[in-house]
N, C-alpha and C positions, 0 to 999 in steps of 0.2 A: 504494500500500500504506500509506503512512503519512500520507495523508488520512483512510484509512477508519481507522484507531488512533486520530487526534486526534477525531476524528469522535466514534467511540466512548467515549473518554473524557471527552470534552464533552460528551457524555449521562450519563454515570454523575457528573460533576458535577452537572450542572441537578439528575438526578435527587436527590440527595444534597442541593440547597439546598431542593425542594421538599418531601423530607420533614422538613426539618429547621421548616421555615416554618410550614408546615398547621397545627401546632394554636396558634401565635402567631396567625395570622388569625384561626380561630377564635374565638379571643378577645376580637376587634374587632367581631365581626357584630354586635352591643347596638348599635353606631353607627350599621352601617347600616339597622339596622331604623328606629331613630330619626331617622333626616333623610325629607325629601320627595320623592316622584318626583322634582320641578323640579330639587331640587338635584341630583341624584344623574346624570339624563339632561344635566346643564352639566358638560363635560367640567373648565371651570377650578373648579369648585363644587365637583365629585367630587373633581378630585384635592389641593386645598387641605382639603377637609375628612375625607378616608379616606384619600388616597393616601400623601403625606406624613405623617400621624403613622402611619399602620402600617407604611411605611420606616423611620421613623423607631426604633421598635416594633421590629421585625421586625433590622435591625442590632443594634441594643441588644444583643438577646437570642439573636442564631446565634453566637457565639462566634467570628466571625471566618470563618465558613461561607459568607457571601454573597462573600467575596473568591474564590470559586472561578470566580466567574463574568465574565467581563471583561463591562464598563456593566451592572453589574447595577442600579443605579439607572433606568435607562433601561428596562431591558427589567421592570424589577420595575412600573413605571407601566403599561408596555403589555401584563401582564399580570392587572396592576389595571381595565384598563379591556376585555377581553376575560372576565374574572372580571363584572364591569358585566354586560354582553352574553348569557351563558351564565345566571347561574346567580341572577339578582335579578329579582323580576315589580312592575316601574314602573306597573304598572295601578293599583292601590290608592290610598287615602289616605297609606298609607305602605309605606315600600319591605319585599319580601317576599322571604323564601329562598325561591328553589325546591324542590321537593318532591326529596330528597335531595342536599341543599345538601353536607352534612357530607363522604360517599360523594364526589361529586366532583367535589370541590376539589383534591386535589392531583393528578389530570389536566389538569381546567382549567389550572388554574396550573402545568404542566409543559408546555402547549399554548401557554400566550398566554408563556411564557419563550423558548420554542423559536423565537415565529414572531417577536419580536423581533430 
């Protein structure tokens, strides 16, 4: 009984850091449109050059909201690079949103939080 409660509650967390996050990200996509496939499919490229400052970002500015998540560092990367996966097309010259990028993103990123 009271696995399924923390259970529960640890989703109405996540969910509560990922709406808090969504339009912080947002904000960053200028970056990613702006680097190279190359860099973007190099996992230490990706995360050196979008991972970390939109942590960095993204702390800043939840007010203390990402602490609802235990390793949310951890899981906030591995949600970064499942966000990579889903919803950016590495075809191009340069890197492209998916055709309803904006819509869903805070699934995404409530998916790649979870599986962390």
């Amino acid at each position: 009984m009271f696995g399924k409660l923390k259970e529960a509650a640890g989703g109405a967390a996540v969910q509560k850091v990922v709406d808090a996050i969504s339009p912080q990200l947002m904000e960053h996509t200028d970056k990613l449109t702006a680097l190279k496939p190359e860099s973007v499919r190099c996992d230490d490229t990706y995360t050196e050059t979008f991972v970390q400052p939109a942590l960095l970002a993204v702390s800043a500015a939840s007010s203390g909201v990402t602490k609802l998540i235990p390793r949310f560092e951890e899981r906030f990367s591995a949600a970064l690079l499942h966000l990579r996966d889903e919803l950016l097309d590495l075809g191009g010259e340069r890197v492209a949103l998916v055709e309803g990028f904006q819509e869903r993103l805070p699934e995404v990123m409530l998916s790649g939080l979870k599986k962390a």
